[in-house]
C-alpha positions, 0 to 999 in steps of 0.5 A: 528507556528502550523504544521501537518506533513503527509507524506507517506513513501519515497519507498526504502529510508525512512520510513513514520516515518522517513520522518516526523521526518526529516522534522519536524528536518529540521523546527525546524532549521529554526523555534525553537519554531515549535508546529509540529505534527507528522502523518506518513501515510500508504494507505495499503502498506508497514507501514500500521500496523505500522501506525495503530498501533501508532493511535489505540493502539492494541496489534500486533501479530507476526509469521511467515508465507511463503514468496513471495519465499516460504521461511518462513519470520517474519510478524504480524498483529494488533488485535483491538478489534475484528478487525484484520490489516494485511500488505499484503507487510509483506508477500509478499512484493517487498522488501522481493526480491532480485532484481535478483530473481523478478519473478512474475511468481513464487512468491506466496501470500500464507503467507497473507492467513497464517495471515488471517487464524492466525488473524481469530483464535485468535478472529478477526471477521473483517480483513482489509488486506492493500494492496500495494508493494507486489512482487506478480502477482498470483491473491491471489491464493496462500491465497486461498490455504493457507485457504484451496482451492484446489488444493493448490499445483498448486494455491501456485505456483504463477501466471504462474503456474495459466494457466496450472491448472488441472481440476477446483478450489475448493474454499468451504474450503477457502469460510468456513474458513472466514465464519462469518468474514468481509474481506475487501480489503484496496486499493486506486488502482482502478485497475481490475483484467484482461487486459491493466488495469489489474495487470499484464499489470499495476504492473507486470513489476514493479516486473520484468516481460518484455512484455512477461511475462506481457501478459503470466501473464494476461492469466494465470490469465484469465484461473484462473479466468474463473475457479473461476468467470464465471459470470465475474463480479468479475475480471472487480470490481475495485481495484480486480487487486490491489496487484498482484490481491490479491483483487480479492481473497478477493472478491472471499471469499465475502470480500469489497473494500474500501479506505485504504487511507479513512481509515488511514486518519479516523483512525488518525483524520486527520481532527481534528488534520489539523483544527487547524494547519497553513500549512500541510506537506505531501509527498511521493517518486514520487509525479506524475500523480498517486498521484492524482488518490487517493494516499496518498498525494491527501488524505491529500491535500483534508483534507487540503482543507476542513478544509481550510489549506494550504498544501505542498509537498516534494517529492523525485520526482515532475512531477505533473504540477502546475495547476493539483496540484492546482485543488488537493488542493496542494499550493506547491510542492517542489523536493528531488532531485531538492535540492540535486542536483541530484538523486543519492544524493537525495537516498544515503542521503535522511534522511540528505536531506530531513530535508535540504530541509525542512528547506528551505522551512520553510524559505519561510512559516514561520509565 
């Protein structure tokens, strides 16, 4: 029996990686000679570097750049070629926060332009910056300081500082410093910059804010966008909300929005490695109503499917009907905490039951 494992990272328990090694473990317990491939993915989020990095090669590039709190952290970037990978999340990430001190209002981006202006002097004429788990809700402001764009000490300050701007934004420094490269914005979320559907209304409170603040956030970022995109067509292009509005920023400086979870599946060959497999295995954290909208999962399930494999999911979560799952693609779907019991065993022990899990299911697909 051949498999593919592809699964997304589980947020805040287990790795990409460590959820595939679980899985293809719990397999093998119930099917010893399992031919497995194991392909830990990422949508531009939290793994996104790593991820490439084990299917492209390249060299990565560490340093250390500003934190979502203004405190110096250790990122890097991958460098293929002329083509640079930068994990926005390893700058200013959810997880760089302690849950005590999540404001959105004061955390800053600031560290990702860092990587940017880095990735753009060793070389790189194209950088595709993934976007996902950041702590941020500044509309990328603090990158643009970081490549120049003034007043650098208001855009750095973070998203509520964003409303109480003096005077207007200078972005022609910030605009130089990328000149000549290709920026694009690797997201999955279609989300604008402003609004009900906006970054503040949609991911603020996932990063503390209360209602609030959600609609402080929103006007700030209305303010610095009246400041910086007159014409409005930029704030209202989808996925320029993704990341806090980190999207929005590379827009500014004439970048693109594409697929991160096109490019990561591309970058792996999915497709070849799944044609010859007798099911595919993804899953992720929560698998619910957004999983379907682009996500990861989807991603695979739609590989799958053209190359006529079934797939299945084990999820931390499951809250996605039956039907809708079948419509994606999806021959099964199977909870974590279903399994376990409960969801306190589920995370304490996620590795331990996660491969539980699999072993089970491997009962019921085993050919």
């Amino acid at each position: 029996m051949r498999i593919v494992i592809a699964p997304d990272k589980f947020a805040g328990t287990l790795s990409a990686i460590e959820a595939a090694r679980a899985v293809a473990d719990g397999w093998r317990d119930t099917v010893p000679d399992l031919d497995a491939q194991l392909i830990p993915l990422s949508d531009g989020g939290p793994g996104f570097v790593e991820v490439l990095h084990a299917a492209l090669g390249g060299t990565t590039v560490g340093i250390d750049v500003t934190g979502p709190l203004g405190d110096p952290v250790a990122a890097e970037y991958l460098l293929v070629d002329d083509t640079a990978y930068i994990e926005s999340a390893q700058a200013c990430g959810l997880h760089l926060v302690p849950e005590d001190r999540r404001d959105p209002g004061r955390t800053t981006t600031a560290g990702v332009g860092e990587l940017i202006a880095h990735a753009i002097g060793a070389g790189a004429r194209s950088v595709v910056v993934g976007l996902g788990g950041s702590a941020t809700n500044d509309g990328g402001a603090g990158l643009l300081a970081a490549l120049g764009a003034a007043p650098a000490d208001g855009l750095a300050a973070g998203g509520g500082a964003l409303g109480a701007l003096p005077g207007g934004v200078d972005l022609s420094a910030a605009v130089a410093a990328t000149k000549g490269v290709r920026l694009v914005a690797a997201t999955d979320v279609d989300n604008p910059l402003l609004g009900i559907h906006g970054a503040s209304a949609v991911f603020g409170p996932q990063k503390g804010a209360d209602d609030d603040q959600v609609q402080r956030l929103d006007a700030a970022l209305a303010v610095f966008a009246d400041a910086t995109d007159p014409s409005g067509a930029l704030r209202a292009t989808p996925g320029a909300g993704a990341a806090g509005g980190l999207g929005y920023a590379l827009l500014l400086l004439g970048g693109t929005v594409e697929s991160g979870v096109s490019r990561v599946l591309a970058a792996v060959d999915l497709a070849g490695q799944v044609a010859s497999a007798d099911v595919v295995i993804t899953g992720e954290g929560s698998f619910d109503f957004q999983s379907l909208r682009g996500k990861l999962p989807h991603g695979v399930a739609r590989t799958a499917t053209e190359q006529g494999v079934p797939c299945i999911v084990l999820a931390g979560r499951v809250t996605v009907g039956r039907r809708e799952a079948a419509a994606a693609g999806i021959s099964e779907m199977y909870s974590l905490v279903e399994s376990a019991g409960s969801a306190e065993a589920a995370l304490s022990r996620s590795a331990a039951e996660l491969r539980i899990l699999a072993a089970r299911v491997a009962g019921l697909w085993q050919r």
